[in-house]
TIBA-500236 format. One line per 3 residues: number of its first residue (from 0); their letters; for each residue x, y negated, z of C-alpha. Coordinates in nm, 3 decimals. Layout:
BEGIN
NUM	a	X/Y/Z  ... $
END
This chain:
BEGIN
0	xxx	-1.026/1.740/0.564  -0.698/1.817/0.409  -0.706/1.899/0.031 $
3	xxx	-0.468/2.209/0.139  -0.764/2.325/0.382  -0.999/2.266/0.099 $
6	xxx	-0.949/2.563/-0.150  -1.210/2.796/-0.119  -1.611/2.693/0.061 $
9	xxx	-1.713/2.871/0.341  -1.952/3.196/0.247  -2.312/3.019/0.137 $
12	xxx	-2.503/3.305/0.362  -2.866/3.390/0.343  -3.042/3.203/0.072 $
15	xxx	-3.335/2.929/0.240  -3.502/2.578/0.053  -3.658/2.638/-0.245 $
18	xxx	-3.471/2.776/-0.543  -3.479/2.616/-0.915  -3.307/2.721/-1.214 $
21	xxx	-3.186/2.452/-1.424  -3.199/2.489/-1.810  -3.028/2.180/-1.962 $
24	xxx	-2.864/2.150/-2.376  -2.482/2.182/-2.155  -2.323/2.183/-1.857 $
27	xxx	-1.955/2.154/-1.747  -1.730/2.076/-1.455  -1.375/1.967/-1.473 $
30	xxx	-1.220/2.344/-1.351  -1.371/2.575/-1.623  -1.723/2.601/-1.615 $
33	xxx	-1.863/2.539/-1.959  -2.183/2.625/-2.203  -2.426/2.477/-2.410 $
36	xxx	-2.658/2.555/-2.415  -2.650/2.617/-2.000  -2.834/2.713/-1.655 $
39	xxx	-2.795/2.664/-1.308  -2.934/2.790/-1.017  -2.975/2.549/-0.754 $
42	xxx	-3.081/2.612/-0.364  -3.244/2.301/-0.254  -3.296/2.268/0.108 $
45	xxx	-3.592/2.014/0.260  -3.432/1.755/0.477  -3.751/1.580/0.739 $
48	xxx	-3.783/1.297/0.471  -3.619/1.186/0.156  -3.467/0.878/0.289 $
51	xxx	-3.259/1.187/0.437  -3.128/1.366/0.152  -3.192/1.724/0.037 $
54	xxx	-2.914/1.980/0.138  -2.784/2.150/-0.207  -2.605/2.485/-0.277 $
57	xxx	-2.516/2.601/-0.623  -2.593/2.961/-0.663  -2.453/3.047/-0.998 $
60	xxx	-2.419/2.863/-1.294  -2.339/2.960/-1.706  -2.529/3.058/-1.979 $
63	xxx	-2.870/3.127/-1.985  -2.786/3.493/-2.067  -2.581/3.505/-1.754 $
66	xxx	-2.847/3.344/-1.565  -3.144/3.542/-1.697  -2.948/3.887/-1.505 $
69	xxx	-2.873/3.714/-1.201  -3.130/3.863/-0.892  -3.219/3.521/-0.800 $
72	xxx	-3.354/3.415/-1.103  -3.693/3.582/-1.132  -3.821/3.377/-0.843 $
75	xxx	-3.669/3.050/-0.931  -3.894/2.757/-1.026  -3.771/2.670/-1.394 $
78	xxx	-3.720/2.294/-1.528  -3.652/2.211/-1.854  -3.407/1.946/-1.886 $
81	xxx	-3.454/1.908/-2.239  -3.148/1.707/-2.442  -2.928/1.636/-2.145 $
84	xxx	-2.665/1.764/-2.043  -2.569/1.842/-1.671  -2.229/1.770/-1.458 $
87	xxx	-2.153/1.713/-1.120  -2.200/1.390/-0.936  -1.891/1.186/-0.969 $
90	xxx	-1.652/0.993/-0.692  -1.527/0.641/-0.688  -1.208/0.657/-0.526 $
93	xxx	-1.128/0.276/-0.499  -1.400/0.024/-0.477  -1.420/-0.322/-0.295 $
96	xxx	-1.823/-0.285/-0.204  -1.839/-0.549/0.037  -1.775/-0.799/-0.291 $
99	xxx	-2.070/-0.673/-0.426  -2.281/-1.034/-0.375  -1.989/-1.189/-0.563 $
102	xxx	-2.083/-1.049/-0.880  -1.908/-1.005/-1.226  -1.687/-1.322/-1.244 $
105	xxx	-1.468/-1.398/-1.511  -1.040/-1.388/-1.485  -0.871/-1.725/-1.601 $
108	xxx	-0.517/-1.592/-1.657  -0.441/-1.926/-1.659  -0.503/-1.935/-1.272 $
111	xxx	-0.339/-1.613/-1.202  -0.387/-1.313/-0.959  -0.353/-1.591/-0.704 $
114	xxx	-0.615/-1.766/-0.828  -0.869/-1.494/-0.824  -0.778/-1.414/-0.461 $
117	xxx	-0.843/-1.789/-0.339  -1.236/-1.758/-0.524  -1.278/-1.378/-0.314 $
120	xxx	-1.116/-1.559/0.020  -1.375/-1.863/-0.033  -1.695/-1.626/-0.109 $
123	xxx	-1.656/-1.306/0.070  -1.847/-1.287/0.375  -1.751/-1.270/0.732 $
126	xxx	-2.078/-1.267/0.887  -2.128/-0.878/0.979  -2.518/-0.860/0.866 $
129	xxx	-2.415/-1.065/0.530  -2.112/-0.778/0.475  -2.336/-0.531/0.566 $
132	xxx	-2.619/-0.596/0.320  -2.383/-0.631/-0.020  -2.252/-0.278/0.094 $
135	xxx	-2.593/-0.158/0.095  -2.639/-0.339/-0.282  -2.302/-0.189/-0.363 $
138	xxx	-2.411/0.157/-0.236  -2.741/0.125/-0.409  -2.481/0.004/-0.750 $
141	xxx	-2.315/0.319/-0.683  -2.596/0.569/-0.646  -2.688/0.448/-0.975 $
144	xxx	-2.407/0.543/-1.146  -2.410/0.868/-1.005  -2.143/0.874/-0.729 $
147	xxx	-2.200/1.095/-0.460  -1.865/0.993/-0.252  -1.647/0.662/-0.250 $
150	xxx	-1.312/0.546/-0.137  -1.432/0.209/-0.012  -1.197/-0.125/0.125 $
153	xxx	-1.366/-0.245/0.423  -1.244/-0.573/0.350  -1.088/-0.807/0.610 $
156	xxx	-1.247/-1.145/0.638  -1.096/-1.448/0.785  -1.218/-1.382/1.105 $
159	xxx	-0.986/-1.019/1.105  -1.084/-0.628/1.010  -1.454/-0.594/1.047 $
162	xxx	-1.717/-0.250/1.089  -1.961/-0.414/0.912  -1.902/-0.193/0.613 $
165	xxx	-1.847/0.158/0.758  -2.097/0.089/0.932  -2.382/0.049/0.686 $
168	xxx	-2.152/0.334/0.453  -2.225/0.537/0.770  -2.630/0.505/0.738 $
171	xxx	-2.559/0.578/0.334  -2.641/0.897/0.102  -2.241/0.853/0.031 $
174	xxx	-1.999/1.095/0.143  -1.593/0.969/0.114  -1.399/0.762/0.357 $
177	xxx	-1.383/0.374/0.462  -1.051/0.258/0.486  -1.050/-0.062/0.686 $
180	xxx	-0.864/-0.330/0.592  -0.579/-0.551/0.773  -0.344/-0.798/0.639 $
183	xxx	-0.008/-0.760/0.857  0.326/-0.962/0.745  0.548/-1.219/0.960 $
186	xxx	0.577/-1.294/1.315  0.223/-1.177/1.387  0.246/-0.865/1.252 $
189	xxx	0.189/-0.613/1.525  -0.108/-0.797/1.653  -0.209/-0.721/1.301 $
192	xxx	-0.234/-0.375/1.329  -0.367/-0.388/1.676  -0.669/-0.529/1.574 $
195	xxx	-0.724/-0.310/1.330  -0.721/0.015/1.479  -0.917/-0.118/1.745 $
198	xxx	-1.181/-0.169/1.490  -1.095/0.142/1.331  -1.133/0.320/1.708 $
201	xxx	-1.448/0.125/1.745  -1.606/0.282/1.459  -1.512/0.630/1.548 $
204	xxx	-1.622/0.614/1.884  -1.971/0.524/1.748  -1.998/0.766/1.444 $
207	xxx	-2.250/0.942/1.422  -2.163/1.292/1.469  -2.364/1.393/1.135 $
210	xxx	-2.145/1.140/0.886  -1.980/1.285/0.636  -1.788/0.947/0.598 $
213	xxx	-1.412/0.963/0.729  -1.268/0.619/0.855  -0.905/0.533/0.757 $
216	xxx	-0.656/0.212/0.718  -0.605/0.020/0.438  -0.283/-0.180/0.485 $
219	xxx	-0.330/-0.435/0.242  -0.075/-0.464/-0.046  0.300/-0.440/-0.005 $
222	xxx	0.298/-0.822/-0.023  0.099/-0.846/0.241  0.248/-0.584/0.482 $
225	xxx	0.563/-0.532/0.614  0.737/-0.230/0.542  0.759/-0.162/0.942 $
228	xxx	0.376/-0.146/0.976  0.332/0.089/0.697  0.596/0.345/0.844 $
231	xxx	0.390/0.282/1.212  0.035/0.346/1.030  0.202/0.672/0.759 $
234	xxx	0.361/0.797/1.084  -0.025/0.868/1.249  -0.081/1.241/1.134 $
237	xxx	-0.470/1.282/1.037  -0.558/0.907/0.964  -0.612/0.864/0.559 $
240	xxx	-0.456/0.585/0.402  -0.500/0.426/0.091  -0.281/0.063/0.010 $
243	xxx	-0.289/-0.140/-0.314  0.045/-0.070/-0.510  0.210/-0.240/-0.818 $
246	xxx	-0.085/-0.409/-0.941  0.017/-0.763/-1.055  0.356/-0.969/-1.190 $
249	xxx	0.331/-1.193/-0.878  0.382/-0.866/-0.654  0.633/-0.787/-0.883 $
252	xxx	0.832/-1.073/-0.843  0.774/-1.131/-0.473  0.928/-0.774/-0.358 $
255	xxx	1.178/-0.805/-0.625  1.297/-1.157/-0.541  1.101/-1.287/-0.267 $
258	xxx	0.962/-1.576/-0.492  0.684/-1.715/-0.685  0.303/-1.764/-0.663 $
261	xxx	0.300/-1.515/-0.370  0.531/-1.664/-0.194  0.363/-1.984/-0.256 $
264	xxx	0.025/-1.901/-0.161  0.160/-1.762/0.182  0.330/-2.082/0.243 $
267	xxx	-0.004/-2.250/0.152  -0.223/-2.081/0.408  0.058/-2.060/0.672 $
270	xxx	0.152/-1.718/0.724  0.509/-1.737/0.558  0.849/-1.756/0.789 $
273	xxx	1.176/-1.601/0.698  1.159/-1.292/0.922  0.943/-1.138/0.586 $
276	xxx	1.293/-1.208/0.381  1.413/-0.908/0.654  1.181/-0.671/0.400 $
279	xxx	1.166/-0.807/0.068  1.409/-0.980/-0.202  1.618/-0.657/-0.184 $
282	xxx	1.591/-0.646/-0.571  1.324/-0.326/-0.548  1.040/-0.277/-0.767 $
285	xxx	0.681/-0.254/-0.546  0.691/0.117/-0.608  1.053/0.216/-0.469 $
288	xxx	1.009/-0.065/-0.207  0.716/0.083/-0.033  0.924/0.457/-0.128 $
291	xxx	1.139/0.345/0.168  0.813/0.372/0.435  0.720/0.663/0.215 $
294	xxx	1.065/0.880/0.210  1.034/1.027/0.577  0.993/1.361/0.737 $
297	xxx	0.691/1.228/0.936  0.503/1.118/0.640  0.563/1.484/0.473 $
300	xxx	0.397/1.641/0.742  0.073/1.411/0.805  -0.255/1.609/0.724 $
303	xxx	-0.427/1.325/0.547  -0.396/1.216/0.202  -0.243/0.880/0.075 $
306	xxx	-0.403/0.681/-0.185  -0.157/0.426/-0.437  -0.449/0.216/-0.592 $
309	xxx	-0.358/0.074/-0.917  0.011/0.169/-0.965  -0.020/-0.035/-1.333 $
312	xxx	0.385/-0.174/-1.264  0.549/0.181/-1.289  0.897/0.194/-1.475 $
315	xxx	1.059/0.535/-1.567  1.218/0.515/-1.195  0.939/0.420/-1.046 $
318	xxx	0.762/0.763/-1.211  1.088/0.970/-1.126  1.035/0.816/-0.724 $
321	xxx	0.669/0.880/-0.725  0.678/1.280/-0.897  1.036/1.313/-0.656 $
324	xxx	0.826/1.232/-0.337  0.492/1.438/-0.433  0.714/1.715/-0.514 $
327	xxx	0.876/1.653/-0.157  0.591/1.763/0.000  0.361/1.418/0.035 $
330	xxx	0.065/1.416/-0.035  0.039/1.101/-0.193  -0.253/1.017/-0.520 $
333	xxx	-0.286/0.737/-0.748  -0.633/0.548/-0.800  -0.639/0.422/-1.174 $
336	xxx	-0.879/0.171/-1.227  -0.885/0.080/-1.570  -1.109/-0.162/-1.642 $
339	xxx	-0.980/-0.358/-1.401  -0.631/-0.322/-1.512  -0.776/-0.486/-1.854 $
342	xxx	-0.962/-0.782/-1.672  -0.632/-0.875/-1.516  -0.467/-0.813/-1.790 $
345	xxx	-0.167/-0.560/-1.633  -0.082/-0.379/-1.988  0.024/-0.747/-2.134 $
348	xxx	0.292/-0.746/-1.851  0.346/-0.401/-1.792  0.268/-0.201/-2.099 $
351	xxx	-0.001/0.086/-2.104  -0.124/0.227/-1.785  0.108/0.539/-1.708 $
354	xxx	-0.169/0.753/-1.564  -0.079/1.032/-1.844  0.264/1.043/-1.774 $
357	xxx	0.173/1.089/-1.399  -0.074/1.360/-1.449  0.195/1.554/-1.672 $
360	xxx	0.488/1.532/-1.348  0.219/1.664/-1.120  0.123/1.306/-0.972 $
363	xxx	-0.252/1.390/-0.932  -0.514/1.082/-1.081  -0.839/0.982/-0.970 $
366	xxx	-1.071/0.714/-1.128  -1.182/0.375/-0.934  -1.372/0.134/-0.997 $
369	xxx	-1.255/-0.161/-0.807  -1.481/-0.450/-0.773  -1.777/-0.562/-0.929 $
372	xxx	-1.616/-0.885/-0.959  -1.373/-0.744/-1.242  -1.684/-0.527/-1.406 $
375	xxx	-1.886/-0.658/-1.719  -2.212/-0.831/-1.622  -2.434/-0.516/-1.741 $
378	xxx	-2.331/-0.334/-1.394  -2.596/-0.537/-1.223  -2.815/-0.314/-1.400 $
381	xxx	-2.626/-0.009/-1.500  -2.418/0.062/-1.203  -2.108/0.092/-1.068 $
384	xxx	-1.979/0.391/-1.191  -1.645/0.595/-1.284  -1.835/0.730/-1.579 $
387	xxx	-1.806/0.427/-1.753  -1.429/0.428/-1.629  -1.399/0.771/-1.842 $
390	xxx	-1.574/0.649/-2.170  -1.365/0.341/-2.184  -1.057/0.588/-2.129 $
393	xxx	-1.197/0.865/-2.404  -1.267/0.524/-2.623  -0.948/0.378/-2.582 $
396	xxx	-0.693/0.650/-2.560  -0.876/0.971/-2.692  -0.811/1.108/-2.325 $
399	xxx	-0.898/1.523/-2.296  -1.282/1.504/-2.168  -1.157/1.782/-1.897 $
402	xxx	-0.914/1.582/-1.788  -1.114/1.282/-1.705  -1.384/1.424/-1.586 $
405	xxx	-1.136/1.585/-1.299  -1.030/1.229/-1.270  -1.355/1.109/-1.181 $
408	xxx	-1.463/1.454/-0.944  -1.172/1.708/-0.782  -0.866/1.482/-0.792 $
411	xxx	-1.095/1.212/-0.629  -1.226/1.427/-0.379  -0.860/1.581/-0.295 $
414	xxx	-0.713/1.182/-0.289  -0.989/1.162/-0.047  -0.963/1.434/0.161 $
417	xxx	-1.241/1.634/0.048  -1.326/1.973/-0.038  -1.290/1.997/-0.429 $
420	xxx	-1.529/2.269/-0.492  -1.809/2.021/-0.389  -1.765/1.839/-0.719 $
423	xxx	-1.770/2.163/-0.972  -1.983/2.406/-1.070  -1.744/2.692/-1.004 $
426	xxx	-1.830/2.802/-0.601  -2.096/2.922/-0.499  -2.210/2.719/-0.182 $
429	xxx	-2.295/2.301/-0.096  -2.252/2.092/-0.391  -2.262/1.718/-0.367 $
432	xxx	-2.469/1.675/-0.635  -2.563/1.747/-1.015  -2.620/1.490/-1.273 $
435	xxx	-2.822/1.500/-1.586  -2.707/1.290/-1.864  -2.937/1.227/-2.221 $
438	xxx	-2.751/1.335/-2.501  -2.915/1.297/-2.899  -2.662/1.473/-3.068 $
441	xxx	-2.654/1.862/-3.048  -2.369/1.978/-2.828  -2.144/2.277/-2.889 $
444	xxx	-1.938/2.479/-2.634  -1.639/2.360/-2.591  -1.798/1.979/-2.588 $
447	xxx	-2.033/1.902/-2.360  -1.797/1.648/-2.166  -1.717/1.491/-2.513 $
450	xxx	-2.129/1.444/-2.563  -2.156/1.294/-2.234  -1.877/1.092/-2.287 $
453	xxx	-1.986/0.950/-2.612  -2.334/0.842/-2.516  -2.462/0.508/-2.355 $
456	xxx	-2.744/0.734/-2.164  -2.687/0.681/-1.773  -2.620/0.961/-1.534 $
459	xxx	-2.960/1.060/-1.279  -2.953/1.243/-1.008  -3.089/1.598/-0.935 $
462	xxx	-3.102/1.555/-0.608  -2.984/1.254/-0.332  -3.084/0.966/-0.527 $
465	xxx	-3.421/1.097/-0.733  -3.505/1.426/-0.534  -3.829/1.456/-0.708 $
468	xxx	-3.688/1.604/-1.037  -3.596/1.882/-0.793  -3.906/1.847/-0.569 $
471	xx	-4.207/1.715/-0.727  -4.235/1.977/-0.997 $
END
């Protein structure tokens, strides 16, 4: 769904599941719901089995005060949630869960971006049961660190774009889209593309009709698509698209001047000839490169968003070219991930991540995670989670808790195409999901971000991924 079609939720209607009231030490949402301590009321509807999920609705939500004269709430069932505090399950808005069996590996900047890439190309899978089963590990990562919805890269294996991982996303708790990957530069390029919406059409034809998982493309990188393909694929109205943007030097200096490592690398493996010179060495950063595919009436009018992961090479132009073309009408989104950007290192060749300066021209931010490869070694037990994207942010910058935490719920869901309302406490009507996070310190209204933020606790479901704090009272 369009973010522009996703302002208010539909009318909740009769009341039906059971109903709990919630009484926690705080609860917040990114859009203006705040107290501590706080209460919400909480429509829980039985699915057949809990493999299924439980259907939720939020009925009202504030301070106990407010909840106590609400008609509802003399025949909720009450649970005491103690110390923690309660927010809304988060979104990962750029992940790489088919890496998931990789593991946390170190970088060796000595090696490079390039490097890195040849160690995922030798140990990602291409055997569709093998892809399929570190999604569900990366889905069961992800559940863990309480994300209800996910911007996932179906990667592409050797062998070309595969299902495999909207496919087992499909048969998942998660909620988001799969973009599906496809590597399309050089002589070959068309049949590139091809192949890849024939995958993509493959999967949609089988969907089932229940998923709440949208299937999109994922054009690689702009050094490893030609600018032609990426008008073709922003020219198809409803399909979402997300692409990896100004991430590294060696992108940097391959668009710029059609040299170095990249270059190399493509000469290595044999997919460089000198019709890709017809797109690049024009002297263009990444950013206003790919602005030429992005600059069009056709892209302005689409009804899907477009996600910019990364976006850590961004000069004062490139800013001025990305808030001119938002404010054109695109509806394009940036998905910061920045622990990533540390492992590789971006702010020594770039400078600090930008992501405030894009928030403050109107270029909406959401949080990623990218892979576990790039995550500490503690995620094998932790999870893979955008929370931990927001404390390193609110450790290292002093970020405002409000805005991160819309980092990591509505602007995900809008660069996703998803109703934002699902990830606050503000509507009445389906939620994705509440999470309850263990604080020790009392918390204090305004503040109950900052004490979720400055804990170690992990986030737990209310519902999807433990049901029985909801049902087995």
């Amino acid at each position: 769904m369009s973010p522009d079609h996703a302002s208010s939720p539909p009318d909740p209607g009769p009341a039906s599941g059971r109903l709990f009231r919630l009484d926690a030490a705080g609860i917040a949402d990114a859009v203006g719901v705040e107290a501590a301590p706080g209460s919400i009321l909480i429509q829980v509807a039985p699915a057949p089995s809990v493999e299924q999920g439980f259907g939720l609705s939020l009925v009202a939500a504030g301070s106990p005060a407010t909840i106590n004269n609400h008609p509802a709430a003399a025949s909720a069932h009450r649970i005491d949630l103690g110390s923690s505090v309660v927010l809304p399950a988060l979104v990962n808005a750029h992940t790489h869960l088919d890496l998931t069996h990789i593991g946390p590996r170190p970088f060796d900047p000595g090696q490079g971006f390039i490097g890195w890439i040849e160690i995922i190309r030798n140990q990602r899978h291409a055997d569709p049961t093998a892809i399929a089963e570190s999604v569900r590990e990366g889905i069961r990562l992800s559940r863990l660190g309480g994300i209800a919805a996910i911007g996932d890269i179906a990667g592409c294996p050797s062998t070309g774009p595969s299902d495999a991982a909207p496919r087992a996303l499909q048969q998942s708790h998660l909620s988001g889209t799969s973009f599906i990957e496809f590597f399309a530069m050089g002589r070959h390029r068309q049949r590139s593309l091809e192949r890849a919406m024939t995958c993509l059409n493959s999967v949609l034809r089988q969907s089932p009709d229940s998923s709440p998982l949208a299937i999109g493309l994922q054009p690689h990188a702009t050094n490893t698509i030609a600018l032609d393909i990426y008008e073709q694929v922003l020219a198809i109205s409803g399909m979402p698209v997300s692409t990896h943007l100004a991430e590294t030097p060696e992108e940097h200096e391959f668009i710029t001047s059609a040299r170095g490592p990249q270059r190399e690398f493509l000469e290595h493996i044999g997919i460089w000839n000198d019709q890709i010179i017809e797109f690049i060495g024009k002297g263009l950063s990444p950013v206003a490169h790919l602005a030429r595919a992005l600059d069009q009436d056709v892209v302005r009018w689409r009804a899907a968003p477009i996600v910019l992961a990364h976006v850590n090479d961004c000069s004062d132009e490139d800013l001025d070219t990305l808030a001119r073309l938002r404010l054109s009408g695109i509806d394009l989104h940036i998905a910061y991930c920045p622990r990533a950007s540390e492992y590789f290192r971006a702010h020594e060749h770039f400078g600090p991540h930008r992501y405030r300066d894009m928030l403050a021209r109107g270029i909406p931010v959401a949080l990623g995670t990218d892979s576990i490869v790039n995550l500490p070694p503690e995620t094998l037990t932790t999870g893979i989670s955008t929370l931990d994207e927001m404390r390193r942010l609110f450790a290292r910058d002093g970020g405002d808790p409000g805005i991160l935490l819309a980092m990591a719920t509505v602007n995900a869901a809008g660069a996703l195409g998803m109703e934002r309302w699902r990830f606050s406490l503000s509507c009445p009507g389906p939620i994705a999901g509440l999470l309850a996070i263990p604080v020790s310190n009392p918390v204090k209204s305004p503040g109950v971000i900052t004490a979720a933020l400055m804990t170690d606790e992990r986030p737990q479901f209310l519902s999807g991924g433990n049901e029985y704090r909801l049902t087995g009272t």
